[in-house]
C-alpha positions as YAML, in Angstrom:
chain: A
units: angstrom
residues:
- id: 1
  name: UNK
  ca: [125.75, 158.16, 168.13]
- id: 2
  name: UNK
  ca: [128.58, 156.43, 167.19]
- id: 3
  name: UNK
  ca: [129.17, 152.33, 166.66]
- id: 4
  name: UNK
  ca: [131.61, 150.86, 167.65]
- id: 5
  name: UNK
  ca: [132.01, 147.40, 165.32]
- id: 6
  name: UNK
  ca: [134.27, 144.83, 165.59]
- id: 7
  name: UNK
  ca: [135.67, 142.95, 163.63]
- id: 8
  name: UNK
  ca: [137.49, 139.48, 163.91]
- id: 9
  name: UNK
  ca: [140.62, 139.25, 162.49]
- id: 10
  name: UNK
  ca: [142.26, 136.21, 162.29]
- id: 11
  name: UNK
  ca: [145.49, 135.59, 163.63]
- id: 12
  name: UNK
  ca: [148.17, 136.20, 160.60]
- id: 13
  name: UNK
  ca: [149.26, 132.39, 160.79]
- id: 14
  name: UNK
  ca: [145.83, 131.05, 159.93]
- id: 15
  name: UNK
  ca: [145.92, 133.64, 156.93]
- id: 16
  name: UNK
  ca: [149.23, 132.64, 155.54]
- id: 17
  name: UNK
  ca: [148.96, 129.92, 151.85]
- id: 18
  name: UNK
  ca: [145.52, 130.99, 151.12]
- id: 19
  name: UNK
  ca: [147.29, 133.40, 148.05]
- id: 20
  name: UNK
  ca: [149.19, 130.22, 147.00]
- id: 21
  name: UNK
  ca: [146.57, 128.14, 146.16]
- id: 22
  name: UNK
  ca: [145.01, 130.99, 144.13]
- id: 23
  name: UNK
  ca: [148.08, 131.56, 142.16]
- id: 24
  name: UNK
  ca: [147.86, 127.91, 141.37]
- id: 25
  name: UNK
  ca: [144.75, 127.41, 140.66]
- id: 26
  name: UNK
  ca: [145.12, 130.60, 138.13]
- id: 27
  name: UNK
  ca: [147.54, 129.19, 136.36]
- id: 28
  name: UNK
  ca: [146.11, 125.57, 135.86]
- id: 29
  name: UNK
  ca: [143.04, 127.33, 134.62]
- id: 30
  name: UNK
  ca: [145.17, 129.75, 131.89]
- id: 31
  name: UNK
  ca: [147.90, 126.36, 131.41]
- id: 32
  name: UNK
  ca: [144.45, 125.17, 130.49]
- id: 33
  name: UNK
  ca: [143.17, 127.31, 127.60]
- id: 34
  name: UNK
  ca: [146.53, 128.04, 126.33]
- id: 35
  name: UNK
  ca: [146.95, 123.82, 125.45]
- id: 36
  name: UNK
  ca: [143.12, 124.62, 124.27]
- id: 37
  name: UNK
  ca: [143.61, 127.48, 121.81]
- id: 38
  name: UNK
  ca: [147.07, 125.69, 120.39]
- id: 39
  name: UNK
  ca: [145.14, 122.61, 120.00]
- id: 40
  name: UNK
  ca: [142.32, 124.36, 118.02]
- id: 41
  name: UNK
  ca: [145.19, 126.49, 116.07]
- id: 42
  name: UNK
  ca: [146.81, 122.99, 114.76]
- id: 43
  name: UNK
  ca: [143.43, 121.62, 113.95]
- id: 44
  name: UNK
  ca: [142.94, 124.97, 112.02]
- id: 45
  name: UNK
  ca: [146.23, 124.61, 109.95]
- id: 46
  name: UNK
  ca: [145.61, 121.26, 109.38]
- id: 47
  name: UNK
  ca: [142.28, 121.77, 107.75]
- id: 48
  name: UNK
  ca: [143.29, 124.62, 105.70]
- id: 49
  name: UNK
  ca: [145.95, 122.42, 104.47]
- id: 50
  name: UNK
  ca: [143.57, 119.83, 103.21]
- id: 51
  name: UNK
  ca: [141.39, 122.43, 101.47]
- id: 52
  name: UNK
  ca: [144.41, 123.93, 99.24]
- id: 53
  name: UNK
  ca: [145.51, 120.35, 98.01]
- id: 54
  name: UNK
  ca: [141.72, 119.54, 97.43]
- id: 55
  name: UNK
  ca: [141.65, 122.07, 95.48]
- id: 56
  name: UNK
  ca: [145.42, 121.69, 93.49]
- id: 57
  name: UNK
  ca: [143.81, 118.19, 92.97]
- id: 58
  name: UNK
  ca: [140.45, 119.70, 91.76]
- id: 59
  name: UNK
  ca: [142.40, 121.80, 89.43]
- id: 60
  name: UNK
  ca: [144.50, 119.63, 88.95]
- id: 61
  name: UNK
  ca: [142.13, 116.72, 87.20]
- id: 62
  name: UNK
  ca: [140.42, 119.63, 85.53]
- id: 63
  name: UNK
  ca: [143.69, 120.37, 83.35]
- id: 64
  name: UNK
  ca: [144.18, 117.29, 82.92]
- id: 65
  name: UNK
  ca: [140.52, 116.96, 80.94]
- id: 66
  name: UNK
  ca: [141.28, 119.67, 79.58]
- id: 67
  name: UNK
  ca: [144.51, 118.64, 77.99]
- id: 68
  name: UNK
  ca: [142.95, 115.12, 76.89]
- id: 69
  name: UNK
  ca: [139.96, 117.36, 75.31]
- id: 70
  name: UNK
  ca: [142.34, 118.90, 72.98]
- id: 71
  name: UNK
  ca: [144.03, 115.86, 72.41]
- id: 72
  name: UNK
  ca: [140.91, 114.45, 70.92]
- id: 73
  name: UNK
  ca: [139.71, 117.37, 69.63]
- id: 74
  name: UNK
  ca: [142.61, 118.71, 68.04]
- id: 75
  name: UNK
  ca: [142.36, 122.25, 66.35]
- id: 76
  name: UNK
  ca: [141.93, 121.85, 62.59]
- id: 77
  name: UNK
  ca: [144.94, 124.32, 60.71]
- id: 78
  name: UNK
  ca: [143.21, 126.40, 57.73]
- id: 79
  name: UNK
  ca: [142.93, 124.30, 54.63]
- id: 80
  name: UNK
  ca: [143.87, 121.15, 56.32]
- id: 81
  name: UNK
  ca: [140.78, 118.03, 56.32]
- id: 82
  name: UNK
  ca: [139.16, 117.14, 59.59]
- id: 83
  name: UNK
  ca: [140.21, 113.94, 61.72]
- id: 84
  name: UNK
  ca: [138.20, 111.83, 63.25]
- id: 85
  name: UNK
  ca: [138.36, 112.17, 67.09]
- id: 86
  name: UNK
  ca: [139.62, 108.67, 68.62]
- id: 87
  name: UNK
  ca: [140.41, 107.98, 71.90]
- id: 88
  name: UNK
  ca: [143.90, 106.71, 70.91]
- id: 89
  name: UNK
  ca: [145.19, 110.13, 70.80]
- id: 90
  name: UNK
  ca: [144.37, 110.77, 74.50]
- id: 91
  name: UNK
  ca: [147.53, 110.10, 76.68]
- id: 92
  name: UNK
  ca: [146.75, 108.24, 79.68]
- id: 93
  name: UNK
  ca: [149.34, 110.10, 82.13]
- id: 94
  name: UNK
  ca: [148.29, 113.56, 81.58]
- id: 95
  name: UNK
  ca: [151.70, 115.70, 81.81]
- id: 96
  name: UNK
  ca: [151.25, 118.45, 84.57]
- id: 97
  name: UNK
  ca: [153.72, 121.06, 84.10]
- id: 98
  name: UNK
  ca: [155.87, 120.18, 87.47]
- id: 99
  name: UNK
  ca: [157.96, 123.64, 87.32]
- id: 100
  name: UNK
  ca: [154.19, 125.19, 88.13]
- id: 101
  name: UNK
  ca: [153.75, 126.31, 91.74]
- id: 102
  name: UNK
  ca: [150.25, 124.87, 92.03]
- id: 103
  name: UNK
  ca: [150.89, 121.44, 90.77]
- id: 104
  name: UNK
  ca: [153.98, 120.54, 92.70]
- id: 105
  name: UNK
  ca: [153.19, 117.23, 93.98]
- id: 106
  name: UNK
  ca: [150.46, 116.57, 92.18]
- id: 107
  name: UNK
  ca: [150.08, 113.66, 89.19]
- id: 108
  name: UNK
  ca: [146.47, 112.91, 86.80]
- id: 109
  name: UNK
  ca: [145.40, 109.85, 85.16]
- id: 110
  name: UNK
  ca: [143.42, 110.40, 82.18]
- id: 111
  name: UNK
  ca: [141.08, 107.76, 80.65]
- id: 112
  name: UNK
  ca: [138.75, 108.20, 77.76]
- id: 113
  name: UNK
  ca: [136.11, 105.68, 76.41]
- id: 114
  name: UNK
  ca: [134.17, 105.85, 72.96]
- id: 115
  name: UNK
  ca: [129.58, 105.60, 73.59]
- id: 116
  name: UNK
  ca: [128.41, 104.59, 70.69]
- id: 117
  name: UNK
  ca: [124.72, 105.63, 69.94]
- id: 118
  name: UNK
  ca: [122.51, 102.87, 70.57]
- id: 119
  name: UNK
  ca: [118.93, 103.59, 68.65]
- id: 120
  name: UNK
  ca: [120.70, 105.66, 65.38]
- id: 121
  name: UNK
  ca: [123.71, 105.65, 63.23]
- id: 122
  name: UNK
  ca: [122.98, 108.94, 62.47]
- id: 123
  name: UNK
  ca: [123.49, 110.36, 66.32]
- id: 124
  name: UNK
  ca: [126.94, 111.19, 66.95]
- id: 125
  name: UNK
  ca: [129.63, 109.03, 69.29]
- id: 126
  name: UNK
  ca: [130.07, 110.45, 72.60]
- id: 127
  name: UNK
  ca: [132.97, 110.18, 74.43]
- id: 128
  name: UNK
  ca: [134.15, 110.39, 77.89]
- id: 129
  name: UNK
  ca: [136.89, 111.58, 79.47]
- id: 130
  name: UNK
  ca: [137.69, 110.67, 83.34]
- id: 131
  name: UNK
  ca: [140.44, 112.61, 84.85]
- id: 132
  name: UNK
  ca: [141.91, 111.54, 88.02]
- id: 133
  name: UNK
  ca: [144.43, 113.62, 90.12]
- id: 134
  name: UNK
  ca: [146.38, 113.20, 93.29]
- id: 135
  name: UNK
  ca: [148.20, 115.35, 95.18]
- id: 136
  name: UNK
  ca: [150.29, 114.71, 98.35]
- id: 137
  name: UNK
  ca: [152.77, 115.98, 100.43]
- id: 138
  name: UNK
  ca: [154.22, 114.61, 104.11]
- id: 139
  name: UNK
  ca: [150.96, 114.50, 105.88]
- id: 140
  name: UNK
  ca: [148.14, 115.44, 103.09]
- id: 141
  name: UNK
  ca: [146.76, 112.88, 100.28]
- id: 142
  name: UNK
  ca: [143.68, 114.37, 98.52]
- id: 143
  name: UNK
  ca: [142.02, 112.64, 95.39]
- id: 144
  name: UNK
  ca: [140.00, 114.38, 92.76]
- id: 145
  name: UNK
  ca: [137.89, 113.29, 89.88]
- id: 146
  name: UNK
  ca: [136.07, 114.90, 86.81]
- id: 147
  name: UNK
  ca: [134.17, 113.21, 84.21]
- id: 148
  name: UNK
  ca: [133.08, 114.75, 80.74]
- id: 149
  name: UNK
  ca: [131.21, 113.25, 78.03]
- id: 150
  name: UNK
  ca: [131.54, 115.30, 74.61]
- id: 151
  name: UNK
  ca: [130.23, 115.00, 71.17]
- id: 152
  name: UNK
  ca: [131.92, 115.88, 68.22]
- id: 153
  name: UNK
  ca: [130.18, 118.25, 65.66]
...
């Protein structure tokens, strides 16, 4: 037993465009994705460039303290008497060293403020030091700040 089917088959000039509009529609949809993955990729660049000048300004405010810390708590020579710490020796600009790679572009304000003890004379005078640093380039501004209270012994 054998069957015979048949099939239609269309004449070729109803066929003809149908391979066009695939081909089109293809590349809309990967025209599509492509603008989607660069557009993600810029967004990506753009957030890891905030994230390393957050953290030159982080570090940046942090040496900064840190300078105005040993600028009012200056290390005593042998056989030499002890000052007392004073806010007055704190420079308010604290000097970044601008030939460093990772504080190009970056400047700190340091301010420092004497707390006197309120219930005792005999508790000692805190002070605090508030360190401010901004870095920037072109398209990038980040702000950082770190305060520190210390006591001297």
């Amino acid at each position: 037993m054998s069957h015979n089917a048949v099939f239609y088959k269309a004449p070729l000039s109803k066929q003809q465009g149908s391979a066009i509009v695939l081909a089109i529609f293809v590349i809309i949809i990967i025209s599509l994705i492509g603008a989607a993955l660069m557009s993600l990729q810029r967004d990506s660049a753009k957030g890891t460039s905030y994230e390393v000048y957050a953290a030159r300004a982080y570090l940046s405010a942090y040496s900064a303290s840190e300078i105005a810390l040993t600028e009012l708590f200056p290390l005593i020579p042998a056989g030499a008497s002890a000052t007392v710490p004073s806010c007055s020796n704190v420079v308010a600009n604290a000097t970044l060293p601008a030939n460093e790679v990772g504080f190009h572009g970056c400047n700190a304000t340091v301010l420092c403020s004497t707390i006197a003890p309120i219930n005792s004379a005999s508790l000692p005078t805190r002070y605090k030091v508030v360190s401010t640093a901004v870095c920037e380039n072109a398209q990038t501004i980040t702000r950082r700040q770190i305060s520190i209270e210390a006591v001297s012994l």
